[in-house]
Every structure is written in structure tokens, then in C-alpha cells.
C-alpha positions as CSV (number, residue, x, y, z in Angstrom):
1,X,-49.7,-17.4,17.5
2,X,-52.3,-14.7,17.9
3,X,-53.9,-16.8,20.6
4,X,-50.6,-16.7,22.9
5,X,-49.9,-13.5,22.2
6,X,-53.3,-12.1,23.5
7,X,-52.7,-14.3,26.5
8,X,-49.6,-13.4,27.7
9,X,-50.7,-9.7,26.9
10,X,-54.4,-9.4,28.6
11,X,-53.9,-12.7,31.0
12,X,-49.8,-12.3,32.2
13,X,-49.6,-8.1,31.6
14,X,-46.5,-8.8,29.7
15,X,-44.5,-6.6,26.7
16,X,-44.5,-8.9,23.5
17,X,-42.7,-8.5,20.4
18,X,-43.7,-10.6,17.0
19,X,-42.3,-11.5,14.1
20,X,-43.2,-14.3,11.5
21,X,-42.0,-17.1,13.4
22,X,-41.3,-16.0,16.9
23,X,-42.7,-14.4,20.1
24,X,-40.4,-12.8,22.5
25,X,-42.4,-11.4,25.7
26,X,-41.7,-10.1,29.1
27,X,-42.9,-9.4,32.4
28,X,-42.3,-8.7,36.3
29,X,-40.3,-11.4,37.1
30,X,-40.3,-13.5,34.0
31,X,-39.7,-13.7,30.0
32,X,-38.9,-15.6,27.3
33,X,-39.9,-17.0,23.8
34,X,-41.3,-19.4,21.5
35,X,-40.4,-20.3,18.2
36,X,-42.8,-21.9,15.8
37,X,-40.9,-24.0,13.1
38,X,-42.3,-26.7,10.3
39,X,-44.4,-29.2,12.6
40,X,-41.8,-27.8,16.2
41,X,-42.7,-24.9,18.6
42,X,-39.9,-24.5,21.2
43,X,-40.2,-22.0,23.9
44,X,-38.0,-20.7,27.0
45,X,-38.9,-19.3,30.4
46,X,-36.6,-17.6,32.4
47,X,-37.6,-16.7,35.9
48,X,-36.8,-14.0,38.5
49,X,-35.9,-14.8,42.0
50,X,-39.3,-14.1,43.6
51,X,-40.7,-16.5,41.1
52,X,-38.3,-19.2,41.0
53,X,-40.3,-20.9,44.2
54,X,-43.4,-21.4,41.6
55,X,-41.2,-23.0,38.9
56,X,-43.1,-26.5,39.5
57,X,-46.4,-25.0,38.9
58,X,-46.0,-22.7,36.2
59,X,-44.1,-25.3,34.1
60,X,-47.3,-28.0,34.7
61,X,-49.5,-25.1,33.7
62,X,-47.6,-24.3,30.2
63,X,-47.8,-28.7,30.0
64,X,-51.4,-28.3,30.7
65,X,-52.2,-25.4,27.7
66,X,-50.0,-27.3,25.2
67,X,-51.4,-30.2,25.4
68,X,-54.6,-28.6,24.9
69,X,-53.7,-26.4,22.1
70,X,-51.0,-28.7,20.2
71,X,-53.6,-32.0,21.1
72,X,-51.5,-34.4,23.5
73,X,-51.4,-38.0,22.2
């Protein structure tokens, strides 16, 4: 969790908030969260309307840093 947490704080400028299990962060035209459970993370993006146009990128992107933290199959 510490890993995300420094990204989305020195990478995406956003405000983050922590707790055992759960990140909640926001920024200039985005926020969200992810939940880390037994074996499960879920997450959520929501996205302002100046960055709903990138939607297709940004959600390959999060894809692409999953799979390379959480070790795709």
C-alpha cells in the first residue's frame, strides 16, 4: 500500500487518506479508492469532465501497473 500511496502523492499531486485496509485519494479532476482484502484489491476512479476524454488511457495504464505489481498470469 505504501508504494501507491507515494505514487499517487509525489507522481498524481493528489490528497490521500489511509487506513488499515483502504486508500481514498483525490485530485484535479479525479478520485477514488482501493480496498485491499484477503487475496482481492478493488479500486474506483471517478473522473471529472476535462478528464473523461482520457478514460481509455488512464484505465490501460492502471491495467498496465497491476499487472506489474499483482504479477499478471
Amino acid at each position: 500500500m505504501s508504494a501507491l500511496v507515494e505514487y499517487l502523492v509525489e507522481t498524481l499531486n493528489a490528497t490521500v487518506k489511509r487506513s488499515t485496509d483502504r486508500v481514498t485519494f483525490k485530485g484535479k479532476g479525479y478520485g477514488g479508492h482501493v480496498t485491499l482484502d484477503a487475496g482481492t484489491v478493488e479500486g474506483s476512479v471517478r473522473l471529472g469532465g476535462m478528464m473523461k476524454p482520457l478514460k481509455g488511457v488512464i484505465s490501460r495504464e492502471i491495467g498496465k501497473v497491476l499487472d506489474q505489481y499483482l504479477g499478471a498470469p
